[in-house]
C-alpha positions in Angstrom: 29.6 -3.1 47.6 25.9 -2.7 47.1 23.9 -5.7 44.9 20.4 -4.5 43.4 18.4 -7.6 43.6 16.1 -7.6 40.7 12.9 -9.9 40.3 11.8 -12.1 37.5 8.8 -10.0 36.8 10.2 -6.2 37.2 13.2 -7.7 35.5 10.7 -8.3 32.5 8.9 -4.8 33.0 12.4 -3.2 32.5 13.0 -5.3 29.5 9.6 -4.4 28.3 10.4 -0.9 28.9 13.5 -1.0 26.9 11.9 -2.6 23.8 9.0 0.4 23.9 12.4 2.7 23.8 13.8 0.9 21.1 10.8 0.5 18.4 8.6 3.5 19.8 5.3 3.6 21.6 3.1 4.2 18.5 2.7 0.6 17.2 0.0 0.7 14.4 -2.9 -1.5 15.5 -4.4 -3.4 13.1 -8.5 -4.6 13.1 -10.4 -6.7 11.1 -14.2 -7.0 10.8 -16.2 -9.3 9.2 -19.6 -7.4 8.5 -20.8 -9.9 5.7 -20.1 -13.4 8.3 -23.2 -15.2 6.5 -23.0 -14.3 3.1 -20.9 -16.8 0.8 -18.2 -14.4 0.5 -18.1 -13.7 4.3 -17.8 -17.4 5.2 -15.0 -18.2 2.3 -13.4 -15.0 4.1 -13.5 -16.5 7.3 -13.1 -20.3 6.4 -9.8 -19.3 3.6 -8.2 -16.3 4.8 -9.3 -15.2 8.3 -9.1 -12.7 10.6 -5.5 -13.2 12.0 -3.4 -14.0 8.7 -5.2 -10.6 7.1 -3.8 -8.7 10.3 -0.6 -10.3 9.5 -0.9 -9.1 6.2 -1.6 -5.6 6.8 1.3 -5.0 8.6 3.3 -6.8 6.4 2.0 -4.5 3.2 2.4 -1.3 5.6 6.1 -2.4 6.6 6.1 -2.9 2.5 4.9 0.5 1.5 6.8 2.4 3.6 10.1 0.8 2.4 8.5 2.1 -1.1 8.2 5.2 0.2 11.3 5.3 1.4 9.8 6.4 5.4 12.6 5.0 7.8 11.0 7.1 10.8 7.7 7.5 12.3 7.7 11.3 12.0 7.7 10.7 8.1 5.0 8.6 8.1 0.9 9.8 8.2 0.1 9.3 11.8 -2.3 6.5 11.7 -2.3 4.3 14.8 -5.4 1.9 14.3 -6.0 0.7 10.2 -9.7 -1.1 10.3 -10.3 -3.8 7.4 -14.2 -4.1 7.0 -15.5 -7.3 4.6 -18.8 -5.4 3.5 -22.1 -7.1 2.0 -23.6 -5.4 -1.2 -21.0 -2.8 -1.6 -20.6 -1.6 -5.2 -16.9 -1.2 -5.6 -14.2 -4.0 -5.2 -12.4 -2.2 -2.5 -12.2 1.6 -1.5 -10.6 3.0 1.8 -12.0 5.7 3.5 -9.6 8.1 6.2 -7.6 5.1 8.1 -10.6 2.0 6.2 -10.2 -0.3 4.0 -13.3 -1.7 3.0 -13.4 -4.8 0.9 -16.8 -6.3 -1.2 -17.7 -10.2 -0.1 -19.1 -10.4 -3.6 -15.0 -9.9 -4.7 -13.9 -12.3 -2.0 -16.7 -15.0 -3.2 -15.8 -14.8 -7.1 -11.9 -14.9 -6.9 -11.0 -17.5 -9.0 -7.2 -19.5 -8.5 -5.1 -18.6 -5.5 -7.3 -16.4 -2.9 -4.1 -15.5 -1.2 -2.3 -14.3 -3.9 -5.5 -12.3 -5.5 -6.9 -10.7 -1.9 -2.9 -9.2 -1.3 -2.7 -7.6 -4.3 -5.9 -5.9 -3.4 -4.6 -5.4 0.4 -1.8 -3.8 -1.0 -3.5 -1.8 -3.6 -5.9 -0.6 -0.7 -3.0 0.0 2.0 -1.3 1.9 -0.3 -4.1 4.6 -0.1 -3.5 4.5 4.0 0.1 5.7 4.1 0.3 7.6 0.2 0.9 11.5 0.2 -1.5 13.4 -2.3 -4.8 12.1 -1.8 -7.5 15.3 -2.2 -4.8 16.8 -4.1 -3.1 15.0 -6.9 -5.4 13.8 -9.7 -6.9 10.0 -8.9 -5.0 8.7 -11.9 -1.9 9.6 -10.3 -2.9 8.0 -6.6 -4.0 4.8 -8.5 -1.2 4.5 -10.5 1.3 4.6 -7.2 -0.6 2.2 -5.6 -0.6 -0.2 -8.2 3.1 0.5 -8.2 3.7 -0.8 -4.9 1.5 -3.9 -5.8 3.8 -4.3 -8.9 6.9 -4.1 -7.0 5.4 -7.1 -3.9 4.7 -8.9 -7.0 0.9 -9.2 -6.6 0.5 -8.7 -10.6 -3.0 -9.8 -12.1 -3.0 -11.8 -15.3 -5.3 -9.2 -16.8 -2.5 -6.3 -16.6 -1.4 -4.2 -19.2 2.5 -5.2 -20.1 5.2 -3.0 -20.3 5.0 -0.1 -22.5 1.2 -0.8 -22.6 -1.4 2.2 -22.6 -2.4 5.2 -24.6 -1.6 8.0 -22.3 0.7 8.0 -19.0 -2.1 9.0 -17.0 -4.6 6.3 -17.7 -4.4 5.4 -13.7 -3.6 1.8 -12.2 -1.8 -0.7 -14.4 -1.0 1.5 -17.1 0.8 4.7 -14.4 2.2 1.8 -12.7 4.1 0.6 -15.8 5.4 3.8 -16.3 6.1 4.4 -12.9 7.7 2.0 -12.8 10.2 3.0 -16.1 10.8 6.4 -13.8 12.0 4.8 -11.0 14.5 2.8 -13.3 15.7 6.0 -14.1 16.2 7.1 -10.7 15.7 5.0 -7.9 13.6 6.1 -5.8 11.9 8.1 -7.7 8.4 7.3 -6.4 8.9 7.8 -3.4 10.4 11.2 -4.0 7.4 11.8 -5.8 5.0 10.7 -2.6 7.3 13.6 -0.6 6.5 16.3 -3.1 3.0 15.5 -3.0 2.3 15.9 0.7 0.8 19.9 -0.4 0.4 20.1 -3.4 0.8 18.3 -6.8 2.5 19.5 -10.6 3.6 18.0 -13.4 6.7 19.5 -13.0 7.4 16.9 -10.5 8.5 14.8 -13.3 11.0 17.8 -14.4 12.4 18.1 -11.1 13.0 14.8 -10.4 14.4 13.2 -14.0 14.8 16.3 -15.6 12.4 16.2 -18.9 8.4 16.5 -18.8 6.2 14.0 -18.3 5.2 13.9 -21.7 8.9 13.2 -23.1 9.2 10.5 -20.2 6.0 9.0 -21.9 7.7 9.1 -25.2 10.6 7.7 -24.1 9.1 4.6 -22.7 7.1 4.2 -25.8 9.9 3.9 -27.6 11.7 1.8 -25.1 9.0 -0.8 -26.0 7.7 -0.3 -29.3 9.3 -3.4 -30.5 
């Protein structure tokens, strides 16, 4: 009988080898940048959150959104491999992401008040959201914001200034208010944002709403109205 001899090291190789096999070889890498380091709101980035725990954070979210979206495989998923988190200086919006960016303002960072941790994820999340979401370019912004504020309802990253259930004058008032109701649609079939995110890959309709729950989104909007008129 023959004995294969194996070393410590190719021992590891194969076991290295194995574990690409397993989980894939197109591991999202994650990069943060601090591009404001000597402003106020680049050194409370540095000093309270840090360069490391956000990376940990982004692929927490990402692992977050695409149980949302309901994305088991990489072949369903937008092919993204690197996701780059820039703190700007003197940016005018919050946070915005741009193609496979998320850019976040120091200014933001500087003047969160109460837990930073708590307030910068439901940003991260908000922002990640618009990395892996279907629809962008093609479904109206209202409809973009209101998922991602969805999935930053359902990690529980919910601002004290939100709009409670039932809240808001028309569905398609964007973030808190589309999240809400979102939110109501996917009691009424779970899963339904996330079928919503696959119907938007090409194109985007209102009819979504029929196909997926059966009535417009007009009678959906009445129906939550009602749920919580009380």
């Amino acid at each position: 009988m023959n004995h294969i001899i194996i070393g410590r090291s190719t021992f590891s190789f194969v076991c290295f080898l194995a574990l690409v096999t397993l989980h894939g070889i197109h591991a999202v890498e994650y990069v943060v940048t601090n591009r404001a380091a000597t402003t106020p709101g680049g050194i409370r980035f540095n000093n309270e959150l840090g360069s490391e725990y956000t990376k940990q954070r982004m692929a927490a979210a990402s692992d977050f959104i695409w149980g949302i979206f309901q994305q088991n495989t990489e072949a369903e998923r937008i092919n993204r491999p690197q996701v780059i988190l820039s703190v700007d200086p003197d940016s005018k919006f919050l946070a915005y992401v741009v193609n496979n960016e998320v850019h976040v303002n120091d200014s933001y960072i500087n003047n969160i008040r109460g837990d930073i941790k708590s307030d910068f994820n439901g940003v991260l999340y908000h922002e990640m959201t618009h990395i892996w979401q279907n629809g962008i370019g093609k479904a109206p912004g209202e409809v973009i914001e209101g998922v991602a504020d969805f999935v930053r309802l359902k990690a529980n990253y919910i601002p004290a200034h939100w709009v409670k259930p039932g809240g808001g004058d028309k569905w398609n008032h964007g973030y808190d208010v589309t999240a809400r109701f979102f939110d109501y649609c996917d009691s009424l079939r779970n899963g339904f944002v996330a079928e919503l995110n696959k119907k938007m890959k090409d194109s985007y309709s209102d009819r979504f709403f029929v196909d997926l729950l059966g009535k417009t989104v007009e009678q959906l909007w009445s129906d939550y109205k009602a749920k919580y008129a009380n």
